[in-house]
C-alpha positions as CSV (number, residue, x, y, z in Angstrom):
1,X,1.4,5.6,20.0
2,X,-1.8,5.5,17.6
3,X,-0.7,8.7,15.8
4,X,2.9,7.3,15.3
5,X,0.7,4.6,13.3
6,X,-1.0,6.4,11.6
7,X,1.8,8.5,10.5
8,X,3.4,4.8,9.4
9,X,0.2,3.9,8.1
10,X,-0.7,6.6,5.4
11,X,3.1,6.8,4.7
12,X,2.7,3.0,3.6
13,X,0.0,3.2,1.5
14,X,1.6,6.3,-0.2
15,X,4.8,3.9,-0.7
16,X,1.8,1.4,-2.6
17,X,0.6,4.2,-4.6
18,X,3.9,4.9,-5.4
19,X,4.9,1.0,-6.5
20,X,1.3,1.0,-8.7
21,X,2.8,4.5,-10.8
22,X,5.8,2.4,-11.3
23,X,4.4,-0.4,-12.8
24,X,1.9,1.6,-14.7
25,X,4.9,3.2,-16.0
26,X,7.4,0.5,-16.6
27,X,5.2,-3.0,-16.7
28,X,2.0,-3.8,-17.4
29,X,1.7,-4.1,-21.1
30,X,1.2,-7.4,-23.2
31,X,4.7,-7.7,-25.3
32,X,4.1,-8.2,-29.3
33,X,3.6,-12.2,-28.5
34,X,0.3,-11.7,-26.9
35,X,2.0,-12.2,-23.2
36,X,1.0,-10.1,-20.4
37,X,4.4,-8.5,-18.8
38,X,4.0,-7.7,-14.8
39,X,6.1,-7.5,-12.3
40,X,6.8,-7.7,-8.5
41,X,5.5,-3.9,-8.2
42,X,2.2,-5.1,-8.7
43,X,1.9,-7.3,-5.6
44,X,3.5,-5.1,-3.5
45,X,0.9,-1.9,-4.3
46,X,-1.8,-4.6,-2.6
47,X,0.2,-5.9,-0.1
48,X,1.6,-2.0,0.8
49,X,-2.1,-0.9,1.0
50,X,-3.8,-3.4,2.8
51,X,-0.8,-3.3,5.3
52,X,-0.8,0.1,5.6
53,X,-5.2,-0.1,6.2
54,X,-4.4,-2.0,8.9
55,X,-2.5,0.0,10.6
56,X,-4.7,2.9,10.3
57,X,-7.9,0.6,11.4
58,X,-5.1,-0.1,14.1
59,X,-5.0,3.4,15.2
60,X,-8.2,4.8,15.3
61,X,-8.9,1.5,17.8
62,X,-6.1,2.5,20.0
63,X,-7.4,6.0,20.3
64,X,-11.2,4.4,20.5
65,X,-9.9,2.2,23.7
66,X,-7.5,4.8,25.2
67,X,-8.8,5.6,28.8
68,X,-9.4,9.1,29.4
């Protein structure tokens, strides 16, 4: 079960790192009226990462408790 997790875990934070190269590619500028352009890509690299921490801390505390 905990590698399953962790498996799902690093694949999550790769799918964050993935969302932050996309808006470093697409958003992330300020537009010629001085306003700063983002979008939902941003968010979701944090939210993607700390999820997918989680689930990694998750794992290692399965396989810490486990009986042997």
């Amino acid at each position: 079960m905990s590698s399953k997790l962790l498996k799902i875990g690093l694949f999550i934070i790769v799918l964050g790192a993935v969302s932050l190269g996309l808006e470093k590619v697409f958003y992330g500028g300020i537009d010629s009226n001085g306003v700063l352009q983002e979008s939902f890509f941003l968010p979701l690299s944090f939210l993607l990462w700390g999820l997918g921490v989680l689930l990694i801390i998750g794992a290692f505390l399965l396989k810490l408790m486990r009986p042997r």
